[in-house]
C-alpha positions as CSV (number, residue, x, y, z in Angstrom):
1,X,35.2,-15.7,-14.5
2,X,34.2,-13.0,-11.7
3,X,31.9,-11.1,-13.4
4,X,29.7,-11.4,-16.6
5,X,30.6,-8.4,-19.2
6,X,27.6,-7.5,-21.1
7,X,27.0,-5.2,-23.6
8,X,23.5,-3.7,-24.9
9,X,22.2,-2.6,-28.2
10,X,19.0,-0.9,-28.1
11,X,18.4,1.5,-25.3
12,X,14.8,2.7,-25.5
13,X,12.0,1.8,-22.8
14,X,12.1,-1.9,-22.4
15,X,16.4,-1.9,-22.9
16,X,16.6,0.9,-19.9
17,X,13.4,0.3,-17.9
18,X,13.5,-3.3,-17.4
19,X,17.1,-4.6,-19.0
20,X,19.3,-2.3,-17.4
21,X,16.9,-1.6,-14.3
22,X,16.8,-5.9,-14.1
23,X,21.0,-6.1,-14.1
24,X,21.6,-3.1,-11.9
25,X,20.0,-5.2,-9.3
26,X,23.3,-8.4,-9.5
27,X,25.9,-6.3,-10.0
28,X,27.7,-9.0,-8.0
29,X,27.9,-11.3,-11.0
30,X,28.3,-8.7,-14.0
31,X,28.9,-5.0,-15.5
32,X,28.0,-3.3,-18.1
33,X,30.3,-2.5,-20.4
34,X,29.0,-1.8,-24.0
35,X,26.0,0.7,-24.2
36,X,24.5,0.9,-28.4
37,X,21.7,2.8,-29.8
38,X,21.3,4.8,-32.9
39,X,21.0,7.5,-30.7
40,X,24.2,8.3,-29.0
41,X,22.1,10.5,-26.1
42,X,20.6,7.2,-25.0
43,X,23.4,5.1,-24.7
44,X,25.7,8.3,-22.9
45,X,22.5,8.3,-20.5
46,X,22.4,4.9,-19.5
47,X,26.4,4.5,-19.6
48,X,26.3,7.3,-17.0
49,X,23.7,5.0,-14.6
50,X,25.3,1.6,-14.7
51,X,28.1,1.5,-17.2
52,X,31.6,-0.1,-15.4
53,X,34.6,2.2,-15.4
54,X,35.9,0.8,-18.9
55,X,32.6,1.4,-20.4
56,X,31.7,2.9,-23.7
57,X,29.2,3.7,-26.1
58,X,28.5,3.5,-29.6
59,X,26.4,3.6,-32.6
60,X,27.0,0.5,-34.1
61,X,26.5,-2.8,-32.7
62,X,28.9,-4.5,-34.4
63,X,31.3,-2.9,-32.6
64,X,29.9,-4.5,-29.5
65,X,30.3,-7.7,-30.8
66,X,33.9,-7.3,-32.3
67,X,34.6,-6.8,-28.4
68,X,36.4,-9.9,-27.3
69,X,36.0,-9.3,-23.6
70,X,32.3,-9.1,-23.9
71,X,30.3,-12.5,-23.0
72,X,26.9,-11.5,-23.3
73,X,24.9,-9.4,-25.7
74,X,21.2,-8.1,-24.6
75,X,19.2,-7.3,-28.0
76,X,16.3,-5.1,-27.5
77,X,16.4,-3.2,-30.5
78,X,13.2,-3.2,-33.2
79,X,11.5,-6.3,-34.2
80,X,12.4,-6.7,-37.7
81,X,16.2,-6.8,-36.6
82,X,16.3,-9.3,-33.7
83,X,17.2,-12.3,-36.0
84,X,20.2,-10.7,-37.8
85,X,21.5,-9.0,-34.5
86,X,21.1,-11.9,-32.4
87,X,22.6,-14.7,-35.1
88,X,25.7,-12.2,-35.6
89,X,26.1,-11.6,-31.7
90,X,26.0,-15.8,-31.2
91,X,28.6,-16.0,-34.4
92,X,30.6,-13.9,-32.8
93,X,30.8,-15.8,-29.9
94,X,28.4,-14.3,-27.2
95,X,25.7,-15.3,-25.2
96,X,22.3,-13.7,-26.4
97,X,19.1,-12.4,-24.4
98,X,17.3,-11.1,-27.1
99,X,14.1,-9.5,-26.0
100,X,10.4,-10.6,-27.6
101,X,9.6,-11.3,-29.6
102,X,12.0,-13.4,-30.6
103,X,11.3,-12.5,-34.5
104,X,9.1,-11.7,-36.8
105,X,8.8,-14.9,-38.8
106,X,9.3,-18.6,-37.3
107,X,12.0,-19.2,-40.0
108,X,14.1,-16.2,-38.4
109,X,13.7,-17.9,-35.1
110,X,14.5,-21.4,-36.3
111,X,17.6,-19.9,-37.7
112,X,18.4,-18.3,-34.2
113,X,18.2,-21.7,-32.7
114,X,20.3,-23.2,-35.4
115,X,22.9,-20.5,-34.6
116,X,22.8,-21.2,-30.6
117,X,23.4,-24.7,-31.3
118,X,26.1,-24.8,-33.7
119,X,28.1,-21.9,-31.6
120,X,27.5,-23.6,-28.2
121,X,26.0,-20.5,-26.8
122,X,22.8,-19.5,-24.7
123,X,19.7,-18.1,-26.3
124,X,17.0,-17.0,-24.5
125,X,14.2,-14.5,-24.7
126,X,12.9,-12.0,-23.0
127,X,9.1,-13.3,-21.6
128,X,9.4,-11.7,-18.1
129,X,5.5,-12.2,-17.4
130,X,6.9,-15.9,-16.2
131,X,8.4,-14.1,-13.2
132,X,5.1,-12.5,-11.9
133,X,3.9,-14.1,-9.0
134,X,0.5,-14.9,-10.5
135,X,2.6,-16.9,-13.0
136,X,5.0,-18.8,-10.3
137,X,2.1,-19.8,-7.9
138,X,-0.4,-21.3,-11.1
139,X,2.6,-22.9,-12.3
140,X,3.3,-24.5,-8.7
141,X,-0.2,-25.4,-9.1
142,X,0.4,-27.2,-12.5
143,X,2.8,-28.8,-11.3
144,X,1.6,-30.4,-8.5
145,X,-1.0,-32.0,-10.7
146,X,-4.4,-30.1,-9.9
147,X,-5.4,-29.1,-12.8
148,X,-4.8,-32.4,-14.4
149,X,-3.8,-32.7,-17.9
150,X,-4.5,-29.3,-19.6
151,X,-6.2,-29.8,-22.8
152,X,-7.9,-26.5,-23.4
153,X,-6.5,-23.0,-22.9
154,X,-7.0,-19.1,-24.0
155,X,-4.4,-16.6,-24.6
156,X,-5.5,-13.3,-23.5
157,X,-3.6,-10.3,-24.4
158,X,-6.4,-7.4,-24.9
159,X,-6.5,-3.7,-24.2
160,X,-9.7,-1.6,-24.3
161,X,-8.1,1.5,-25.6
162,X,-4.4,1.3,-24.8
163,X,-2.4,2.1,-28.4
164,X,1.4,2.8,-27.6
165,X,2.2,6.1,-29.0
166,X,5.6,6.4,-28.4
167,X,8.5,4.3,-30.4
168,X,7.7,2.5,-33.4
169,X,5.0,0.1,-31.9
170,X,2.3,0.9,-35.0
171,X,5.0,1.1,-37.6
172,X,4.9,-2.5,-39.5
173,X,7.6,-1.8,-41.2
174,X,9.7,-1.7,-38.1
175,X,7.5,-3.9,-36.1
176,X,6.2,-6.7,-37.8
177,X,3.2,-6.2,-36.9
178,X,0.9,-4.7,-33.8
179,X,-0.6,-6.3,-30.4
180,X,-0.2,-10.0,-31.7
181,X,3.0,-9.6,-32.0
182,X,3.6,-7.5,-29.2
183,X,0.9,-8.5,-26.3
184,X,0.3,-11.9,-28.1
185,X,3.3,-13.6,-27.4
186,X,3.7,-12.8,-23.8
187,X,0.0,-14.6,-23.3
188,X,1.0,-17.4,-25.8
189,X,4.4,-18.4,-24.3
190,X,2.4,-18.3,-20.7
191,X,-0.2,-21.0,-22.0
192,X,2.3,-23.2,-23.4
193,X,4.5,-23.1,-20.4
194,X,1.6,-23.9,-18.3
195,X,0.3,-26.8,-20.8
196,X,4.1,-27.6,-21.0
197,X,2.6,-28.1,-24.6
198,X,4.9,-27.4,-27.8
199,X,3.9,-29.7,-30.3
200,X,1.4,-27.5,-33.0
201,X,-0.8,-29.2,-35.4
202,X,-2.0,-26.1,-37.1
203,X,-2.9,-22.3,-36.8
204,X,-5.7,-20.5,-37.9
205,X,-5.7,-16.8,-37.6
206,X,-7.8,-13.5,-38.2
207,X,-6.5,-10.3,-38.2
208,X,-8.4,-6.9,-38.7
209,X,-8.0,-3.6,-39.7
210,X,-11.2,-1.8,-38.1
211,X,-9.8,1.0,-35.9
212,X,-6.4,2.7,-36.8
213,X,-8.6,5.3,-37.7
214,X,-10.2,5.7,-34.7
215,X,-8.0,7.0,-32.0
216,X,-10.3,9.0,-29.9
217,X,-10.4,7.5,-25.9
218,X,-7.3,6.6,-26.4
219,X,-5.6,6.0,-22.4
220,X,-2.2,7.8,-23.8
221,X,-3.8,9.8,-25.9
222,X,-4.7,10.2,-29.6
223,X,-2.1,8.2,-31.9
224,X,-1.8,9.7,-35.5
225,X,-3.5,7.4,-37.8
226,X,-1.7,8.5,-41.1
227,X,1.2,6.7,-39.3
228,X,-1.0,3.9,-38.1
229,X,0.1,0.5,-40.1
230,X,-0.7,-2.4,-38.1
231,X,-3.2,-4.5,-37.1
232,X,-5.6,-3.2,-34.3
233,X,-6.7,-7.1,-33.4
234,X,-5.5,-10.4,-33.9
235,X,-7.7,-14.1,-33.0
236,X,-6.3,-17.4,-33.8
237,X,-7.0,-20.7,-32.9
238,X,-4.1,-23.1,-32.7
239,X,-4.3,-27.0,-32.7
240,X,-1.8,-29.4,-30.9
241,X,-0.6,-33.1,-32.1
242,X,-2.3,-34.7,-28.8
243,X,-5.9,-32.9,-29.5
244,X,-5.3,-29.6,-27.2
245,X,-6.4,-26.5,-28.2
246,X,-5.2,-22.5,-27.5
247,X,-7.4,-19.8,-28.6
248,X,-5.6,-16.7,-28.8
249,X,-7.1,-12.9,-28.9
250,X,-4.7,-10.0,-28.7
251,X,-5.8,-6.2,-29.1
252,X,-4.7,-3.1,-28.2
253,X,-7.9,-1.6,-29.0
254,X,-11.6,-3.1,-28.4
255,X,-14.6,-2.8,-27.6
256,X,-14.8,-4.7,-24.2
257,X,-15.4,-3.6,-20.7
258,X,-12.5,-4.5,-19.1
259,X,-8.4,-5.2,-20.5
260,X,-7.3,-8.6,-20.3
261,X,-3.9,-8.3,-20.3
262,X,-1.0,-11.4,-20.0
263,X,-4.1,-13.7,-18.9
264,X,-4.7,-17.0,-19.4
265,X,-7.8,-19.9,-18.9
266,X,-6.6,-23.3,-18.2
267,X,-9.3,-26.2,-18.7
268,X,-7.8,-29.5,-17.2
269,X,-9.5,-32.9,-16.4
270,X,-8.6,-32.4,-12.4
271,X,-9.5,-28.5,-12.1
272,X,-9.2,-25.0,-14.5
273,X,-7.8,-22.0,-13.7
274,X,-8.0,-18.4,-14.6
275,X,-5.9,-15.1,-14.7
276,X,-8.1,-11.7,-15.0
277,X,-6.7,-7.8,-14.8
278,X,-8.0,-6.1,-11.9
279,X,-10.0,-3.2,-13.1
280,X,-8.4,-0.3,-13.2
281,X,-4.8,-1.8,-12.7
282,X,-2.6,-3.7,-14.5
283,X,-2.2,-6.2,-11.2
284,X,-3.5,-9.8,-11.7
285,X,-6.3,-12.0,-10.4
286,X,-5.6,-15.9,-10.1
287,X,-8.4,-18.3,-9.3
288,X,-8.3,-22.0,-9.6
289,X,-11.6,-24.1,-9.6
290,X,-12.5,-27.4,-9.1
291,X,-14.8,-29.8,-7.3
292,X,-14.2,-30.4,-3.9
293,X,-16.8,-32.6,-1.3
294,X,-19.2,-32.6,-4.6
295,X,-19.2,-29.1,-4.7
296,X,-18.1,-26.1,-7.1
297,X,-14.9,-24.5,-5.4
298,X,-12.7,-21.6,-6.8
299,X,-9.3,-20.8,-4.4
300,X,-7.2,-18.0,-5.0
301,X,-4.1,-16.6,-3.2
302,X,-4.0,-13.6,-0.9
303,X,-2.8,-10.9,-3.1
304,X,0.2,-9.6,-0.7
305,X,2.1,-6.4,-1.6
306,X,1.7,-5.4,-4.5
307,X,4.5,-4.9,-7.0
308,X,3.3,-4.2,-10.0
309,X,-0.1,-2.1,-11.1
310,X,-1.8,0.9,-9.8
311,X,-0.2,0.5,-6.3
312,X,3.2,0.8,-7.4
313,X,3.7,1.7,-10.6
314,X,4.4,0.0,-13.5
315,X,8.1,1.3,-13.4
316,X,8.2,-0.4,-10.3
317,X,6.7,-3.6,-11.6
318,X,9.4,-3.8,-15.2
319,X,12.0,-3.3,-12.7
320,X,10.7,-6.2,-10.4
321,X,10.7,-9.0,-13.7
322,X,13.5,-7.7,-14.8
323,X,15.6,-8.3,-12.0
324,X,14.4,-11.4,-11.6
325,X,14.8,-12.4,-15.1
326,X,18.4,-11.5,-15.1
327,X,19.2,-13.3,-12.3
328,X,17.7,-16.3,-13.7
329,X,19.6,-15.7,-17.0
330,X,22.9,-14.5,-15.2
331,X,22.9,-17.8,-13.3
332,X,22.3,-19.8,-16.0
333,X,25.5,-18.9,-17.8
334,X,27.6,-19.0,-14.7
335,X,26.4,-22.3,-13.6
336,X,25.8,-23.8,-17.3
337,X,22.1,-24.7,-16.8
338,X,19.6,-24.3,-19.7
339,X,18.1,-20.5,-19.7
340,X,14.5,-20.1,-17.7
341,X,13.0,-19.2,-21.3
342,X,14.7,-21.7,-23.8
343,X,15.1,-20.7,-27.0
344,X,13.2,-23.4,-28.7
345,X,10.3,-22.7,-26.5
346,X,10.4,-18.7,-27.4
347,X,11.0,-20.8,-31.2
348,X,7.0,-21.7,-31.5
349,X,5.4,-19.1,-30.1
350,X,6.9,-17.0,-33.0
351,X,5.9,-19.8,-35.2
352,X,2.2,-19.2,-33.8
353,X,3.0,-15.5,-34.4
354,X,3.5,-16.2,-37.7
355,X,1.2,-18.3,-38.1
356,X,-1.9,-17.0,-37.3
357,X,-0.8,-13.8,-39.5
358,X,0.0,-16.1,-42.2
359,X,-3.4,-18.0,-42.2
360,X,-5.1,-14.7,-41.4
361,X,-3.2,-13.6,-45.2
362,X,-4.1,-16.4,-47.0
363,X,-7.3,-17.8,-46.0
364,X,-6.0,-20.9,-45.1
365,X,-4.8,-23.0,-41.4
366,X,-1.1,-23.4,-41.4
367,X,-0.2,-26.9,-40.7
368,X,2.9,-27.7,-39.3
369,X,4.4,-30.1,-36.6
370,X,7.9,-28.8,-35.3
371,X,7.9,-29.6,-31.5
372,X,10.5,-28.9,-29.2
């Protein structure tokens, strides 16, 4: 096989800006050949940037995965329809990267799983904060053991007054919900990757219902609360099998000083660690701390040039991830290794997801033990 032939359904912001911007980079290892969206503008306009010579477009995705010469299907389509897309696409024989979350419930991921196993394809999901450098150098960290075993950790995924207007992002209906499900499982897949952690005890969640009808201040300006039918913040507390703990908090609206954005703390019994928004950007801050000599200590990297943020845009900084997620996921197909994200590990953050909005519903912690 020369080249990889890949075919998208769902061309909005995160399918163009970061999909298509993230494979036009390794053009050397695949085209584009199938371009879907509900709205045939969208896929004629990003058919016209990348799309190979025997490209085409189309309204309905099934017609993308009734294409035998397709290998790979890219989902990035609304929320509610990841699940059925992305079991069809693997039926039918493709590989999947289905962007996050990877569903709204964690039976609809289990299901997704299920299906990748039984048609001996590649699932994976779409958690490009892995790639930022922040992320690679506190993993290197974790991995060369100083922080110790990780036992305590927060999930921080909060905006002071950054509501998406565009797209469907408040629309439950469509979305399955608002910043938990949206910021919340970028933070949550990044503490469990670091805690290499996976094995839940129980979630216990909170969810409110305090500002939709509040959208002065608003960074993008006012959104319309008559259409405004998610949650404006989301706090759970999640229990693992070996006695860790992850607190999670996940807003698009609060009343803070500063964002927190796709941060995490680590507590370990060598050394912590912590990831912090620069105010006024959307760049990242890692420290680590520790003792050293008998003394308090906190390191962090230079920052270098920066490549996502204030600086450089954050067009600049989906197309960075992006490319580096697609080479990741490219090579895994071509050279048959497992997929950066696995599937089972994009599997429990959905099940946090949905737990937290489950115990949040009833009242009640949601015990389960699935692992990976």
């Amino acid at each position: 096989m020369s080249k990889l032939r890949i075919g998208i359904i769902g061309l909005g912001f995160i399918g163009t800006q970061k999909h298509l911007k993230g494979l036009a980079q390794h053009l050397d290892k695949c085209e584009v050949v199938g371009f879907c969206d509900f709205v045939i503008d969208k896929a004629k306009a990003a058919q016209a940037e990348i799309g190979s010579p025997d490209s085409y477009t189309t309204t309905d995705y099934k017609q993308i995965l009734a294409d035998p010469t397709i290998d790979v299907v890219h989902v990035c389509t609304w929320n509610v329809s990841h699940a059925e897309i992305t079991i069809a696409a693997l039926e039918a024989g493709k590989h999947v990267l289905c962007e996050k979350p990877m569903a709204v419930t964690g039976a609809e991921a289990r299901a997704m799983v299920d299906a990748a196993h039984k048609a001996g394809k590649k699932l994976s999901v779409g958690f490009q904060y892995r790639f930022r450098k922040e992320s690679q150098f506190l993993r290197k960290a974790v991995d060369e053991g100083r922080l110790g075993e990780i036992y305590a950790a927060k999930a921080h995924a909060v905006r002071r007054k950054g509501v998406p207007i565009w797209g469907v992002f408040t629309d439950k209906e469509k979305q399955g919900g608002g910043p938990l499900i949206d910021l919340g499982g970028h933070a949550i897949d990044l503490a469990l990757w670091y805690m290499d952690n996976y094995d839940i005890e129980s979630v216990t969640g909170v969810v409110n219902y305090k500002l939709g009808d509040k959208p002065e201040g608003n960074m993008g300006g006012p959104w319309d609360p008559a259409t405004y039918s998610v949650e404006d913040s989301a706090f759970g507390f999640v229990t693992f099998t070996n006695g860790a703990s992850l607190f999670v908090e996940a807003s698009w609206a609060l009343n803070v000083q500063e964002s927190r954005e796709g941060c995490v703390t680590l507590c370990g019994t060598e050394g912590g660690a912590d990831t912090v928004q620069i105010p006024g950007s959307a760049d990242l801050r890692v420290t680590l701390n520790n003792v050293q000599g008998g003394d308090l200590v906190k390191t962090a990297p230079e920052p270098g040039t920066p490549y996502f943020g204030s600086d450089s845009g954050a067009m600049d900084g989906f197309s960075y991830m992006g490319g580096l997620e697609a080479e990741a996921w490219l090579n895994a197909i071509l050279h048959g290794t497992d997929p950066y994200v696995k599937a089972e590990q994009a599997c429990v953050v959905t099940e946090i997801l949905d737990g937290i909005y489950t115990s949040a519903r009833t009242g009640k912690p949601v015990y389960f033990n699935q692992g990976v």
